[in-house]
C-alpha positions as CSV (number, residue, x, y, z in Angstrom):
1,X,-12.4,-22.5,11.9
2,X,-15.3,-24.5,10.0
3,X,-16.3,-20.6,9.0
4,X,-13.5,-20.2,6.2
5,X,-14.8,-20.0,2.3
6,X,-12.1,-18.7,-0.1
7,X,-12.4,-18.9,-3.6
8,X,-8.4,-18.5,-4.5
9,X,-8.9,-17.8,-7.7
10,X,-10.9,-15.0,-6.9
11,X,-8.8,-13.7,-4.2
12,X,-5.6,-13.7,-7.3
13,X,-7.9,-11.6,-9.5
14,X,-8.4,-9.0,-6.9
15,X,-4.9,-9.2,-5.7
16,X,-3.9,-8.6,-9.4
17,X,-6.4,-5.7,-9.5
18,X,-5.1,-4.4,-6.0
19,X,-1.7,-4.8,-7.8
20,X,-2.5,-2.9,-11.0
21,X,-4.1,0.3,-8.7
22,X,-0.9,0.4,-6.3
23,X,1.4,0.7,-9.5
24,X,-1.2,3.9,-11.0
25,X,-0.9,5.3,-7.3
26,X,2.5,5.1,-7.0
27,X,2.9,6.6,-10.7
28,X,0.9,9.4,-10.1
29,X,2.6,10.4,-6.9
30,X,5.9,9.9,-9.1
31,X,4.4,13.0,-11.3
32,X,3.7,14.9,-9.0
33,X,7.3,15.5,-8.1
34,X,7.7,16.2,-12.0
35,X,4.7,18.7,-12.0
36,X,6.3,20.4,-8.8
37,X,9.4,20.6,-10.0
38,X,7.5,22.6,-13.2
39,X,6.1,24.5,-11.2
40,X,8.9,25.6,-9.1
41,X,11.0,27.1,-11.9
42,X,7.3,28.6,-14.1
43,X,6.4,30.5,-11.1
44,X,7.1,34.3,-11.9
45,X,7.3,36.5,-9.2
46,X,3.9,36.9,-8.3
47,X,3.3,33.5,-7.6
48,X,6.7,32.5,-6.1
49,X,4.5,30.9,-2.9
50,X,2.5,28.8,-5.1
51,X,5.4,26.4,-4.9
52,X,6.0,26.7,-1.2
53,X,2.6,26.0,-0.5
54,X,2.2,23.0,-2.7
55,X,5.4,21.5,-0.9
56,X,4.0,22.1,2.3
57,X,0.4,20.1,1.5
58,X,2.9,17.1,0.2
59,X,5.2,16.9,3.1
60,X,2.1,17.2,5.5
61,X,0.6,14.2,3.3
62,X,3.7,12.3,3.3
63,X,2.8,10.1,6.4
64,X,-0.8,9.8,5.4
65,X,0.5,8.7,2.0
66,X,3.0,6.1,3.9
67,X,0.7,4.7,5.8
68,X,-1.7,3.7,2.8
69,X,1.3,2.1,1.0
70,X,1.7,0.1,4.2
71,X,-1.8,-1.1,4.1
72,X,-2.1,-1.5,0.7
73,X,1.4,-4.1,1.1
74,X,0.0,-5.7,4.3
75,X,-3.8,-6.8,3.0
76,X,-2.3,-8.0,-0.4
77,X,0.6,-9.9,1.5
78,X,-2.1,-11.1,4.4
79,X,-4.3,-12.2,1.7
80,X,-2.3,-14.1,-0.5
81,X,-0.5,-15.7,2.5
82,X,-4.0,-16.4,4.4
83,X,-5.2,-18.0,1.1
84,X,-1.9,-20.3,0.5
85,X,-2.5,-21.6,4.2
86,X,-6.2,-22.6,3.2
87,X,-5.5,-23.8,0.0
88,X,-2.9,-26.3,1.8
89,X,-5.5,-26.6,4.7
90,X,-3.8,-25.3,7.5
91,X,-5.9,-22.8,8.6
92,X,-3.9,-21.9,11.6
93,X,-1.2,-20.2,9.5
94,X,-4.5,-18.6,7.7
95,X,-5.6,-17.2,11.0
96,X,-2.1,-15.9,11.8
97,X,-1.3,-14.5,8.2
98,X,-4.3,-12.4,8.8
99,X,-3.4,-11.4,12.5
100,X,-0.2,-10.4,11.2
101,X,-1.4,-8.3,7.9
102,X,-3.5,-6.7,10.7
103,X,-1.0,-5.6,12.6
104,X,1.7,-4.6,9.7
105,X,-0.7,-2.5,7.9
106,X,-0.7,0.0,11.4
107,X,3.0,-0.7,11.8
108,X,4.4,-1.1,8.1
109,X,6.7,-4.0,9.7
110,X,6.3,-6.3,7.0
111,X,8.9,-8.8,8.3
112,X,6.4,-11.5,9.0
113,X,5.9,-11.6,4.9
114,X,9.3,-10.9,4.1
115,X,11.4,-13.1,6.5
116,X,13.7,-10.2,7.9
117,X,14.3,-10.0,11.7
């Protein structure tokens, strides 16, 4: 794999970025669970399915919303463990840290990264 340029240090600033964006994703989705709740008990009467609505949009969303948590874990895992194989010039476990952030970012089986069965 004569093909294989990293700049590491590059790759750790946009992990860190990557890192930063999840955390602000995963805060605002937090809120919104507080701005439902708000909802919920300000609805008067007249709105009462303004609240059953939004609930439905969220729990439709909620695989979507899975799924791009999954993929944001997998690439930043591949990555970094791609990277570590270069930087110690094995580029076989490169090639299969990739393979295998390929294949947990559709499945959301992170074991490979993790070390559980």
């Amino acid at each position: 794999m004569s093909g294989w340029s990293i700049n590491a240090p590059g790759v750790q600033s946009v992990l860190a970025s990557v890192e930063t964006a999840a955390t602000e994703l995963s805060s605002a989705l937090d809120g919104m669970s507080t701005a439902f709740s708000e909802l919920s008990s300000g609805a008067g009467s007249g709105l009462a399915d303004v609240p059953a609505a939004v609930q439905a949009l969220i729990t439709s969303e909620q695989n979507r919303l899975i799924a791009i948590g999954n993929r944001i874990t997998a690439g930043s895992l591949g990555a970094s463990t791609a990277t570590i194989g270069y930087v110690q010039g094995d580029e076989e476990m490169a090639a299969t840290a990739q393979a295998a952030a390929s294949q947990a970012a559709s499945s959301g089986d992170l074991s490979f990264f993790t070390g559980a069965s």
